[in-house]
C-alpha positions in Angstrom: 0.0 0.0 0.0 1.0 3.2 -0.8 1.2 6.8 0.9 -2.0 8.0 -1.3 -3.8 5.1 0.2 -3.2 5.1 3.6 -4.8 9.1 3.1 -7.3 8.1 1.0 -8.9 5.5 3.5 -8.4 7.7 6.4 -10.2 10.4 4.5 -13.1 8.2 3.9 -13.5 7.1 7.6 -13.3 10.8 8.3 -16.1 11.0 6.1 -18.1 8.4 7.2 -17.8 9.4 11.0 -18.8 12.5 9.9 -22.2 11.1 8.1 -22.8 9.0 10.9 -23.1 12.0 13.2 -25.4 13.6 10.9 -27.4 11.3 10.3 -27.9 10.7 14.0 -28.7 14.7 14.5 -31.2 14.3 11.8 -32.8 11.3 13.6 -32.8 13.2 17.1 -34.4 16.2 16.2 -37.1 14.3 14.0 -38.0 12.7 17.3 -38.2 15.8 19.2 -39.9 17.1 16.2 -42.5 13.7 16.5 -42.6 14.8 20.6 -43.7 18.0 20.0 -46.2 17.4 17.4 -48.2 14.2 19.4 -47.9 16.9 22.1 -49.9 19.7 20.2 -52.3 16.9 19.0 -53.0 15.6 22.4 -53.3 19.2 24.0 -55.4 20.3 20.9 -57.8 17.3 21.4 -57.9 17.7 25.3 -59.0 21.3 24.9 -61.4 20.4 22.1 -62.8 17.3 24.2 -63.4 19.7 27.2 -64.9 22.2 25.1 -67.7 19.5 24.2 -68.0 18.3 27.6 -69.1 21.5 29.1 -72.4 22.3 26.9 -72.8 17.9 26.6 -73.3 18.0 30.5 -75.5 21.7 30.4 -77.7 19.6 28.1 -78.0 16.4 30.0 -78.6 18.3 33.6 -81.6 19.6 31.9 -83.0 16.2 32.2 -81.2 13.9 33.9 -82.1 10.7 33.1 -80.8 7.6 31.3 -82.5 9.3 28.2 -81.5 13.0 28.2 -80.4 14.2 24.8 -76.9 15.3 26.5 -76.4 12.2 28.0 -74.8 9.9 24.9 -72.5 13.1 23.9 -71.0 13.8 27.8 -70.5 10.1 27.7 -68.7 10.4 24.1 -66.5 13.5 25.5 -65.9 11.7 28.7 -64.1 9.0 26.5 -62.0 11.1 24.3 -60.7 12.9 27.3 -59.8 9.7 29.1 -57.9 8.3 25.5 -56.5 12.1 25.6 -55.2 11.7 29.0 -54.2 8.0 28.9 -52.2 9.0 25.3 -50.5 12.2 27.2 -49.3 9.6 29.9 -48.1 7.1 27.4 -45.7 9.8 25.6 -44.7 11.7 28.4 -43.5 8.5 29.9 -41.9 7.4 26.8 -40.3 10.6 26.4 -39.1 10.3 30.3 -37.4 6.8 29.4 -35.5 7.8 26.1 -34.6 11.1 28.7 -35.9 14.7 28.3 -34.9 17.2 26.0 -37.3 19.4 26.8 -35.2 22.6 27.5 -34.0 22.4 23.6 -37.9 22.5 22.6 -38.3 26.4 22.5 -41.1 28.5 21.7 -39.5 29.1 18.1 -39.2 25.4 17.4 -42.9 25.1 18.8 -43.9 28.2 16.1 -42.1 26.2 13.2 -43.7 23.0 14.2 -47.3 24.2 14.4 -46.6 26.9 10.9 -45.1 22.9 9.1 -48.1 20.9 10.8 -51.1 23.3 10.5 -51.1 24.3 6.6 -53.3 27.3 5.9 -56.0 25.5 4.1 -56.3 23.7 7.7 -55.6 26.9 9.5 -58.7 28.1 7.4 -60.9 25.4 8.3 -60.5 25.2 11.5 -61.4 29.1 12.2 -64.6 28.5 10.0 -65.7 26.1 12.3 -65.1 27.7 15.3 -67.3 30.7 13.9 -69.5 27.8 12.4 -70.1 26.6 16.1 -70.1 30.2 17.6 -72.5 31.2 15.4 -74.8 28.5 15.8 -76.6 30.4 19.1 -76.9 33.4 17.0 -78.2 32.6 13.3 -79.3 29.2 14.0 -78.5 25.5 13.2 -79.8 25.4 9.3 -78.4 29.4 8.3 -75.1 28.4 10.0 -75.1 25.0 8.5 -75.8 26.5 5.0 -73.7 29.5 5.3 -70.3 26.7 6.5 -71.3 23.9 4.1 -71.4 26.6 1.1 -67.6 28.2 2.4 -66.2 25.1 3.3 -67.1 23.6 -0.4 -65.6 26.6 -2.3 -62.8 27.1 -0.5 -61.3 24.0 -0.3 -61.9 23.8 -4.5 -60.2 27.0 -4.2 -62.8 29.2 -5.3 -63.6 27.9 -8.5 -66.4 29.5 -9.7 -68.0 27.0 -11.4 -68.5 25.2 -8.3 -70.5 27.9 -6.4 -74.0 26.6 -7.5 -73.1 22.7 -6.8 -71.8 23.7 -3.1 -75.2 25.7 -2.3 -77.3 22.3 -3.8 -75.0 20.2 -1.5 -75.4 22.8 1.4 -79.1 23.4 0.8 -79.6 19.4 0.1 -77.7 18.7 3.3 -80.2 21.3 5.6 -82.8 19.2 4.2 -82.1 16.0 4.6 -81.3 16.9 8.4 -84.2 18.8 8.7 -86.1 15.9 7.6 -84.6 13.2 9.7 -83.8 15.1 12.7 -87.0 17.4 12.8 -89.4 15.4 11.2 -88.9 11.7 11.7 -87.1 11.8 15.2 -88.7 15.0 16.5 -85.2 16.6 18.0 -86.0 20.3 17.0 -82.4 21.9 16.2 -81.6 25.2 17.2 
C-alpha cells in the first residue's frame, strides 16, 4: 500500500464518522420534532374534548335521566378525554425513558412546528368552524349550516367558480335531509 492510500482511507473514515453524526442529528431532532407534534395533538384534542363536555353536560342536567339528549354526547367526550389523558401519559412516559430534552424544545421550534403541521388550508378550516359553532346560538343551526357547508365547499376547490351553484345544492340538500330526519322523523328540533 502506498502513501496516497493510507490518506485516501483515512479520509473516507473521516467522512463516514462524519455522516454518521449527521445522520444521528437528523434522527434526534425528527424525534423531538414527533414529541412536540403528538404533544400539540393531544393538548389540541384535550381542549377540544373539554370544550364539548361542558355544553354535553348543560344539556344532560336539563334532564337527567338515562334518556336526556346530552347524555350519549357527555359520555362520548368523557371518552375522548380519558384516551387524551391515557395517550399524554403514554408519551410523556416514553419521552421520560429515552430522557428529556425538553429545555431544547423552545417557543420558536414550537412556532415552526405548528406553521409545518397546520397548513393554511387547515388553519382556514378550523377558524370557520369555530365561527361555524359560535354562530350556531346566534343565526341558528340550518343558516349556519348552510352558510359553512357553502364556504367550506368553495374554498377547499379553491374558489372555483363554477362550483358555487353545486356547493349551495350540497349545502341546501344537506339542511334538508337533516331537517327531515332530525325534525321530522325523530322529532329533536335543532336550534
Amino acid at each position: 500500500m502506498s502513501i496516497g492510500d493510507l490518506e485516501h482511507d483515512a479520509n473516507d473514515v473521516v467522512f463516514e464518522q462524519t455522516e454518521e453524526k449527521k445522520d444521528s442529528k437528523l434522527e434526534q431532532d425528527e424525534k423531538k420534532t414527533e414529541f412536540v407534534r403528538e404533544l400539540f395533538f393531544l393538548i389540541i384534542l384535550g381542549a377540544a374534548s373539554i370544550a364539548l363536555l361542558i355544553p354535553s353536560i348543560q344539556m344532560w342536567m336539563n334532564k337527567p335521566n338515562a334518556n336526556a339528549p346530552g347524555m350519549f354526547p357527555t359520555i362520548v367526550t368523557v371518552g375522548m378525554l380519558l384516551c387524551d389523558g391515557i395517550a399524554l401519559v403514554q408519551l410523556l412516559g416514553k419521552k421520560t425513558a429515552e430522557g428529556s430534552d425538553m429545555d431544547e424544545i423552545g417557543w420558536e421550534k414550537l412556532k415552526f412546528i405548528i406553521g409545518t403541521e397546520v397548513p393554511f388550508t387547515v388553519f382556514v378550516m378550523m377558524a370557520a368552524t369555530l365561527l361555524y359553532v359560535a354562530s350556531l346560538k346566534i343565526i341558528g343551526f340550518y343558516i349556519a349550516t348552510f352558510i359553512y357547508l357553502t364556504f367550506a365547499i368553495v374554498f377547499l376547490y379553491k374558489g372555483d367558480r363554477s362550483k358555487i351553484v353545486q356547493a349551495l345544492l350540497v349545502a341546501a340538500g344537506m339542511d334538508l335531509v337533516v331537517y327531515i330526519v332530525i325534525d321530522l322523523i325523530f322529532q329533536i328540533h335543532m336550534p
